[in-house]
C-alpha positions as CSV (number, residue, x, y, z in Angstrom):
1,X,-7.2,-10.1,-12.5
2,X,-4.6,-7.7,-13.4
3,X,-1.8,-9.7,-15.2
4,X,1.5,-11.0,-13.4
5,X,5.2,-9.3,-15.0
6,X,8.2,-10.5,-12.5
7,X,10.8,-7.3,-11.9
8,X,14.1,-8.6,-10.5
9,X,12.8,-11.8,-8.6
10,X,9.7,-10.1,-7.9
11,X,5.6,-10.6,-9.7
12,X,4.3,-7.2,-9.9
13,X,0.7,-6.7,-11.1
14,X,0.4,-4.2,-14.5
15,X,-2.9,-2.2,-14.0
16,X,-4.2,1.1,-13.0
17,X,-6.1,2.9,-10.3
18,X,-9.0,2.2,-12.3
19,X,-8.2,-1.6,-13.0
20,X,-7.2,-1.7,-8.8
21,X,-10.2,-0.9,-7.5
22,X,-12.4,-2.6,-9.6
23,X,-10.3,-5.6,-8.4
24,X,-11.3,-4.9,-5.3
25,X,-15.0,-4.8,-5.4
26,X,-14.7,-7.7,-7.2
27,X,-12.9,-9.8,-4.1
28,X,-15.2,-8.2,-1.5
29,X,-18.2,-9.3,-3.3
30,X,-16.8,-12.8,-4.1
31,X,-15.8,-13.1,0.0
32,X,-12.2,-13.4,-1.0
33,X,-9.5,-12.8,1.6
34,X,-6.9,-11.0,0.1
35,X,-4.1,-8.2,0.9
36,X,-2.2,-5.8,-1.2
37,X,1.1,-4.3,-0.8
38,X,2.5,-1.0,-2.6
39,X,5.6,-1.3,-4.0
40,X,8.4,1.0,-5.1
41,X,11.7,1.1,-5.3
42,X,12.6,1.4,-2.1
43,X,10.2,-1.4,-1.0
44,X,11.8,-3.7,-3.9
45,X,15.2,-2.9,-3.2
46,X,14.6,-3.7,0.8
47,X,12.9,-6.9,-0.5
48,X,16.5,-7.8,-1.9
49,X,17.3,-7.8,2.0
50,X,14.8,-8.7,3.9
51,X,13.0,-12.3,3.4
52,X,10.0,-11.6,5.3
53,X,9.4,-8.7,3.3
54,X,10.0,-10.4,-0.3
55,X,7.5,-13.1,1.2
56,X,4.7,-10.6,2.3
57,X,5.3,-9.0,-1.5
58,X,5.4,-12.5,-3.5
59,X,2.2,-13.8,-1.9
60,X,0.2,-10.5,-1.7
61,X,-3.6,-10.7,-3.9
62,X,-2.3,-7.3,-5.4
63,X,1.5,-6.0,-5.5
64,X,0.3,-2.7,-7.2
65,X,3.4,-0.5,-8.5
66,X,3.7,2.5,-6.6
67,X,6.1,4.9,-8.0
68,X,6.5,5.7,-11.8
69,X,9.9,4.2,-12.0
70,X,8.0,1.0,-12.1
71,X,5.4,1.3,-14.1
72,X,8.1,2.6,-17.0
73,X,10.1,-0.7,-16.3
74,X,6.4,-2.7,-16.8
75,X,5.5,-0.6,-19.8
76,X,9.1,-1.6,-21.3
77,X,8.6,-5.5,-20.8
78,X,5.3,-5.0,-22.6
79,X,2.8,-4.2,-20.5
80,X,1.3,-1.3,-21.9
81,X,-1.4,-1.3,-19.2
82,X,0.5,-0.5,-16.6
83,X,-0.3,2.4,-14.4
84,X,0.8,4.1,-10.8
85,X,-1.7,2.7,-8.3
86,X,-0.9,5.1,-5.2
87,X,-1.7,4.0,-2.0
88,X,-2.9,7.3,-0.7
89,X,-5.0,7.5,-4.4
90,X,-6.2,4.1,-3.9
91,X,-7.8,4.7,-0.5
92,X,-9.1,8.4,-1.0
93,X,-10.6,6.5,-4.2
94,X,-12.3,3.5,-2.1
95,X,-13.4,5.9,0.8
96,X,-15.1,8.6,-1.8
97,X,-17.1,5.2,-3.7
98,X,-20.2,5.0,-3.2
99,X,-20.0,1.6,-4.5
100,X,-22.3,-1.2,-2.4
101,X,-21.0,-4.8,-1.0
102,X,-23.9,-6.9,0.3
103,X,-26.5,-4.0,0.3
104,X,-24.6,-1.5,2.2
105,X,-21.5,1.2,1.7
106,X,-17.7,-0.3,2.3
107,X,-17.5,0.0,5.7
108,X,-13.6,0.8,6.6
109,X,-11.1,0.2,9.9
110,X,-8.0,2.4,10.5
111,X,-4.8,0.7,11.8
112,X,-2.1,2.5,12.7
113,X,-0.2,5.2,13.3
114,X,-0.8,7.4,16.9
115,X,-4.2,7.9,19.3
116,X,-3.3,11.9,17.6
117,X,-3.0,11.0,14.2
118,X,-6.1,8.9,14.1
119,X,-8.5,11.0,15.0
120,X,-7.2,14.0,13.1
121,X,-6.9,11.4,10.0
122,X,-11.0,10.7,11.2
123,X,-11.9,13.9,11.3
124,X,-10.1,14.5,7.9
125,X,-12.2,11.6,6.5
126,X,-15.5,13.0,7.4
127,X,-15.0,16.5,6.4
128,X,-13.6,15.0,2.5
129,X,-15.7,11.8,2.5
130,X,-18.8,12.1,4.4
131,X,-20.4,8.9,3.3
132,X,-17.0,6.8,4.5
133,X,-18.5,4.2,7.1
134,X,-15.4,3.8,9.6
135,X,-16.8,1.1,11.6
136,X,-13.1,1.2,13.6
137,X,-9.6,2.3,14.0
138,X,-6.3,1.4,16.3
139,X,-3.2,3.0,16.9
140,X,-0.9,-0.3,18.3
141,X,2.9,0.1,20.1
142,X,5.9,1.4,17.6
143,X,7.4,-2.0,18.6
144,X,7.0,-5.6,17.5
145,X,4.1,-7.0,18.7
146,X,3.5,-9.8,21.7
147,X,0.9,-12.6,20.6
148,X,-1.5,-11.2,22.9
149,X,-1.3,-8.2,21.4
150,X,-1.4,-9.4,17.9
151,X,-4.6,-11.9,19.4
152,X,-6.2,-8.8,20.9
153,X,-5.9,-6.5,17.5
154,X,-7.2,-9.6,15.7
155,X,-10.4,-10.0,17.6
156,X,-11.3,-5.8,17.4
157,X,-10.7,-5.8,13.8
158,X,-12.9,-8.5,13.4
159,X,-15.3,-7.5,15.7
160,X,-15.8,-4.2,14.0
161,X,-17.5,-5.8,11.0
162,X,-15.2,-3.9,8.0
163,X,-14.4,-4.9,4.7
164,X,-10.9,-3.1,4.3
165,X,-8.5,-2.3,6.9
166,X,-6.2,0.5,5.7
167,X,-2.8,-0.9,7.3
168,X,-0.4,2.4,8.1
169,X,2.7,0.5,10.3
170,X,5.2,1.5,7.6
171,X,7.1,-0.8,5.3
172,X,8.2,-3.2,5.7
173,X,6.4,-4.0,8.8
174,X,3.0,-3.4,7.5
175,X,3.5,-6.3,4.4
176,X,4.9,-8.3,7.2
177,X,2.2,-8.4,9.4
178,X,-0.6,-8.4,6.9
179,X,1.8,-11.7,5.4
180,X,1.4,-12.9,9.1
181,X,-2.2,-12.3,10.1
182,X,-3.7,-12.9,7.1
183,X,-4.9,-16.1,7.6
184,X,-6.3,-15.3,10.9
185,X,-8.2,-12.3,10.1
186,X,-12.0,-12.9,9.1
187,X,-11.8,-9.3,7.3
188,X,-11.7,-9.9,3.7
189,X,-9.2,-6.9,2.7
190,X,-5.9,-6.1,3.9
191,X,-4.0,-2.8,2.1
192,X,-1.1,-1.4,3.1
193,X,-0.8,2.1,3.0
194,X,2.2,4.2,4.4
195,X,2.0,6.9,4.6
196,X,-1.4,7.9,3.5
197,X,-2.8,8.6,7.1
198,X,-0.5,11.2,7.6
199,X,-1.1,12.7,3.8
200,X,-5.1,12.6,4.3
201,X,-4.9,13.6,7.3
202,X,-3.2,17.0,5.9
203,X,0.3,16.2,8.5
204,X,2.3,15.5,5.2
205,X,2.1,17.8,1.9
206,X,1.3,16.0,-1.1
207,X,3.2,16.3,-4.5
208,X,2.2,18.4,-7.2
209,X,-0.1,16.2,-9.7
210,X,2.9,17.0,-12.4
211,X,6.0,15.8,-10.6
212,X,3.9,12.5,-9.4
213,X,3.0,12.0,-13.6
214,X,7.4,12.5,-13.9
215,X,8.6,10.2,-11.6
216,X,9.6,13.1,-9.3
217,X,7.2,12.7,-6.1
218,X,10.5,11.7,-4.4
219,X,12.6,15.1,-5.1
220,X,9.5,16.5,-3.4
221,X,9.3,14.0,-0.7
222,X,13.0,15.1,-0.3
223,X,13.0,18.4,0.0
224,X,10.5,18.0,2.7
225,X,12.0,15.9,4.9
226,X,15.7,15.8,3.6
227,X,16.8,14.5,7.6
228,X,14.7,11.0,7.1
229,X,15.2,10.7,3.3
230,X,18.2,11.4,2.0
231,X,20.0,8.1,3.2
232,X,17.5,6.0,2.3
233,X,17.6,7.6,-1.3
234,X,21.4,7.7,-1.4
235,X,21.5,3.6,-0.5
236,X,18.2,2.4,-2.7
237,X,18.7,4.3,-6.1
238,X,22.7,3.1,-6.7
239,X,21.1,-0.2,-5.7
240,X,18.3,-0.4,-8.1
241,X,20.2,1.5,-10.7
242,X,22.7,-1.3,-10.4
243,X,20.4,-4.2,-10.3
244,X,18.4,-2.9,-13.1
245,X,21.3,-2.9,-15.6
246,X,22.3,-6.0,-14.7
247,X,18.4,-7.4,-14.8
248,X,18.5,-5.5,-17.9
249,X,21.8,-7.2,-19.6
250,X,20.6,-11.0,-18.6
251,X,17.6,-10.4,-20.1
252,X,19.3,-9.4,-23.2
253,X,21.3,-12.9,-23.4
């Protein structure tokens, strides 16, 4: 298991993509029941917020580090290991293995997002990954969920027979409900993903390989949607920037 390194309140795992997915195969062949959450530092500073969301990340089998900012601060505290594990790399890596549990290929459920997006995000996955089993997919209500629902959503996701349900709500309500569900869900993999649907899907542009390896995916990210992003930017970097020198200056004493 990748090791443990706590980042202002929180346990983040130091690994890489590599060290990630191996950890994966390694639960689903064990039968373990697990989920993973991505985090950056917009996650981490919402986390500051939002109990149910520091919960979901604390207890999570895997809280990977998303964005470069993070893996610097691990590398820093010693953990020379650490490496971006990107959700959208992280499934696009899972869905192209050809890597066997029980006999058979991973067999995959899609939840989230719209009836549209799904099956362009389907069709995506067949024409990149033709041996992807997708044994599944759902696209719930953009509102909180009743317990029927969440009863009903349960019992197809179950039915369906996959190993990893690729969870695309959104943070923070996609660590929240994999926090909530996990213990009623028979599947043994829960990973939160984002926005990945809408990147494999081709509906969102990717960064340039360079400006991910800088820390700069979210100037990119920016620039192409500067409506949604720049006020979450303009609250969560002061914050972190703040919280990190005074994480920083404790340490120190």
């Amino acid at each position: 298991m990748m090791p443990k390194i706590e980042v202002m309140g929180l346990p983040l795992h130091a690994g890489d993509l590599a060290v990630a997915q191996a950890q994966v195969l390694r639960w689903l062949r064990a039968g373990e029941r697990q989920y993973i959450c991505h985090v950056n530092v917009h996650t981490l500073v919402e986390s500051w917020r939002d109990a149910r969301l520091h919960d979901a990340l604390a207890h999570a089998g895997m809280a990977a580090t998303d964005g470069m900012p993070l893996v610097w601060l691990l590398r820093r505290r010693g953990a020379g290991q650490a490496g971006r594990v990107y959700g959208p790399d992280l499934m696009t890596a899972l869905l192209a293995s050809d890597e066997r549990v029980q006999g058979r290929p991973l067999r995959h459920f899609l939840f989230g997002g719209s009836p549209a997006l799904l099956a362009q995000l389907r069709q995506a996955i067949q024409q990149k990954f033709p041996g992807a089993d997708i044994v599944g997919c759902l696209a719930p209500p953009f509102r909180p969920f009743t317990a029927a629902e969440d009863a009903a959503h349960a019992a197809a996701i179950d039915a369906s027979g996959a190993d990893i349900v690729w969870v695309g709500l959104g943070a923070p309500r996609q660590e929240i409900w994999m926090r909530a569900q996990r213990e009623t869900l028979q599947v043994p993999l829960l990973v939160g993903v984002g926005a990945a649907f809408d990147f494999i899907a081709g509906n969102k542009p990717w960064a340039p390989p360079w400006m991910q390896r800088h820390g700069l995916e979210w100037a990119f990210r920016l620039a192409s949607e500067p409506r949604r992003l720049a006020g979450r930017y303009g609250r969560t970097i002061p914050l972190f920037l703040l919280r990190l020198l005074r994480d920083e200056w404790r340490r120190r004493q």
